[in-house]
C-alpha positions as CSV (number, residue, x, y, z in Angstrom):
1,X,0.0,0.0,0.0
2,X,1.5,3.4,-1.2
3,X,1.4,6.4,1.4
4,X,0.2,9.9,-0.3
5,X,-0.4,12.5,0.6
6,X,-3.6,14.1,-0.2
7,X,-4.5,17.8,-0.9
8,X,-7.4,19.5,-0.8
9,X,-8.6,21.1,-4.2
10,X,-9.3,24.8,-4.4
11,X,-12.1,24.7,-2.0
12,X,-10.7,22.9,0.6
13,X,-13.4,20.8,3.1
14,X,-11.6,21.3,6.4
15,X,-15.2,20.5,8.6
16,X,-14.6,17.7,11.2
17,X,-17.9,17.0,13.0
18,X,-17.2,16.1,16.6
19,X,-20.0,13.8,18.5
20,X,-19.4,13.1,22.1
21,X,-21.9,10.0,23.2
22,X,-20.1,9.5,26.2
23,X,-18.8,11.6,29.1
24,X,-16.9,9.4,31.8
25,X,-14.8,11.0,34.4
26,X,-13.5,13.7,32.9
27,X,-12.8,11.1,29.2
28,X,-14.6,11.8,25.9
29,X,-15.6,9.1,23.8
30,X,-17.4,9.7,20.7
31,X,-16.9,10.4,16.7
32,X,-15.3,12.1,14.2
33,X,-16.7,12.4,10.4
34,X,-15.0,14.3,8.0
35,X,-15.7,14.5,4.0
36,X,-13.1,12.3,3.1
37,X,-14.3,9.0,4.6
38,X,-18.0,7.2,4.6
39,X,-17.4,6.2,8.1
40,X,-16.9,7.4,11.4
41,X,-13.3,7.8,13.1
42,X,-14.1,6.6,16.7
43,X,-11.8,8.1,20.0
44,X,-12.0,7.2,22.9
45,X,-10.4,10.5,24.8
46,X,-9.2,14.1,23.8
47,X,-5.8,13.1,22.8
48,X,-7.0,10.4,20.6
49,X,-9.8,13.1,19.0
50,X,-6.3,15.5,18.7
51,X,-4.2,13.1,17.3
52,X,-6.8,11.8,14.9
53,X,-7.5,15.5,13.5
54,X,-3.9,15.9,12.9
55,X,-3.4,13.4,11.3
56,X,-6.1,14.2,8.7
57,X,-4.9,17.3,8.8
58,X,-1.5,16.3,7.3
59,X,-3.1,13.9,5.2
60,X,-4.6,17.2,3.5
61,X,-2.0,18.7,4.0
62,X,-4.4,21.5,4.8
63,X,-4.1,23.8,6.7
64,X,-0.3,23.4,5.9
65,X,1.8,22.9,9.3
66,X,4.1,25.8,9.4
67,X,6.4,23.8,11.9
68,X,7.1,20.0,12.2
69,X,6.3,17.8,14.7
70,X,9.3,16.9,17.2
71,X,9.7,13.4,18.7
72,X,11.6,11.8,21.0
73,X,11.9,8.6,18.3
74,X,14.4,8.8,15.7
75,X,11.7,8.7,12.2
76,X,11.8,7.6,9.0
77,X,12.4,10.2,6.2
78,X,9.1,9.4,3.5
79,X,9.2,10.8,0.5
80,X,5.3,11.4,-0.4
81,X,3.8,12.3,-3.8
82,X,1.2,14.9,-3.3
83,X,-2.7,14.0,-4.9
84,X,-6.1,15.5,-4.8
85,X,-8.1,14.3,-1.8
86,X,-11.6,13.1,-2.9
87,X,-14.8,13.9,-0.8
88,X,-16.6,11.3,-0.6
89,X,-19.5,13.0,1.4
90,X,-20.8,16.4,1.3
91,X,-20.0,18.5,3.8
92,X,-23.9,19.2,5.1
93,X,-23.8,15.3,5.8
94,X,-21.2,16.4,8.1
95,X,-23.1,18.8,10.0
96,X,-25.8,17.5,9.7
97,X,-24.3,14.1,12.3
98,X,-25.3,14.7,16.1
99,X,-23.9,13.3,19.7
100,X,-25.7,11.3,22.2
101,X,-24.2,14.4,24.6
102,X,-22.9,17.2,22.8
103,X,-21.9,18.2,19.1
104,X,-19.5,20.0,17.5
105,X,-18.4,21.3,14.5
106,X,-14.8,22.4,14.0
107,X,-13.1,24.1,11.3
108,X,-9.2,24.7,11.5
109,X,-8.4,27.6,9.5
110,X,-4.5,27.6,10.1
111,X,-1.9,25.5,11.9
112,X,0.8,27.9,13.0
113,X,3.2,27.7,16.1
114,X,2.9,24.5,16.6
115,X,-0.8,24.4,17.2
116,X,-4.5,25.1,16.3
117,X,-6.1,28.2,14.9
118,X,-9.6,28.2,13.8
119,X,-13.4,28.0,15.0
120,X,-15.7,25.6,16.8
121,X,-19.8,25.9,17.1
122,X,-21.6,24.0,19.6
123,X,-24.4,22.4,17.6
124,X,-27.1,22.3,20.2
125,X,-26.9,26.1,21.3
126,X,-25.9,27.9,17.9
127,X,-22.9,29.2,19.7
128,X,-19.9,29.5,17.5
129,X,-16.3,30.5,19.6
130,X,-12.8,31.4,17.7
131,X,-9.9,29.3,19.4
132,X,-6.1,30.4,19.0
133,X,-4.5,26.8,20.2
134,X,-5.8,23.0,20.0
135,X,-5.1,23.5,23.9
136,X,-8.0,26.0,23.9
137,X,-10.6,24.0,21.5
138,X,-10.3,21.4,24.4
139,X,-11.4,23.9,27.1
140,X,-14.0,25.3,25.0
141,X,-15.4,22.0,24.3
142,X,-15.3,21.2,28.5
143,X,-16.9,24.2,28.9
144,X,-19.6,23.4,27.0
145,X,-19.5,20.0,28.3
146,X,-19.8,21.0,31.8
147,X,-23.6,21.9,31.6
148,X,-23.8,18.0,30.0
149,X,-22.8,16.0,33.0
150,X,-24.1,18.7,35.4
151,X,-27.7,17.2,33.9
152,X,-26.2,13.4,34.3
153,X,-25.6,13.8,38.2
């Protein structure tokens, strides 16, 4: 199996579609749909939601990482032949996909410094919020979540 790396075209679908189904101490668990894959991209915690944007993210290579990632691992150099990412759904089926607990829709307009710029609406209240790091979308999205388990207790 070859590894590419896909591009967006000139309109570029960055929605993810975040649905949290389950809220246990302090843990997310839930899924992801983006337009570039007919199913769902479960998690099963915040870093796992993180890592998984990310790595779509790169896949796209949209929005273009203006640094890259540091490890502690020595990695392998791949060379990677850039191609034009296919939707396969359209990007109101995205929205359009709702959480047991809470939904989101997030739309990363630039990864600079390291980290997240972009904006994320909370389905449910029509509340839309700009966030400068992937640090903050995760604190918006526990803000919101507080009033959810607050009705669970």
């Amino acid at each position: 199996m070859q590894n590419t790396s896909l591009r967006a075209g000139p309109t570029p679908k960055n929605i993810v579609s975040v649905c949290i189904d389950e809220i246990k101490e302090e843990l997310v668990a839930g899924r992801m749909y983006h337009c570039y894959s007919e199913s769902p991209v479960l998690f099963s915690n915040q870093l796992q939601l993180i890592t998984e944007m990310e790595t779509l993210y790169d896949r796209l290579n949209f929005p273009q990482a203006s640094t890259r990632d540091r490890t502690l691992k020595t990695r392998k150099v791949q060379l990677v032949i850039g191609e034009e990412a296919e939707a396969v759904k359209d990007e109101q089926d995205i929205k359009n996909q709702v959480g047991r607990k809470a939904s989101f829709i997030v739309r990363v307009n630039s990864r600079q410094n390291a980290t997240w710029q972009g904006s994320i609406s909370w389905t449910e209240k029509g509340v839309t919020k700009h966030f400068r790091s992937a640090l903050e979308l995760l604190k918006l999205m526990d803000s919101a979540l507080g009033d959810e388990t607050m009705k669970d207790d």
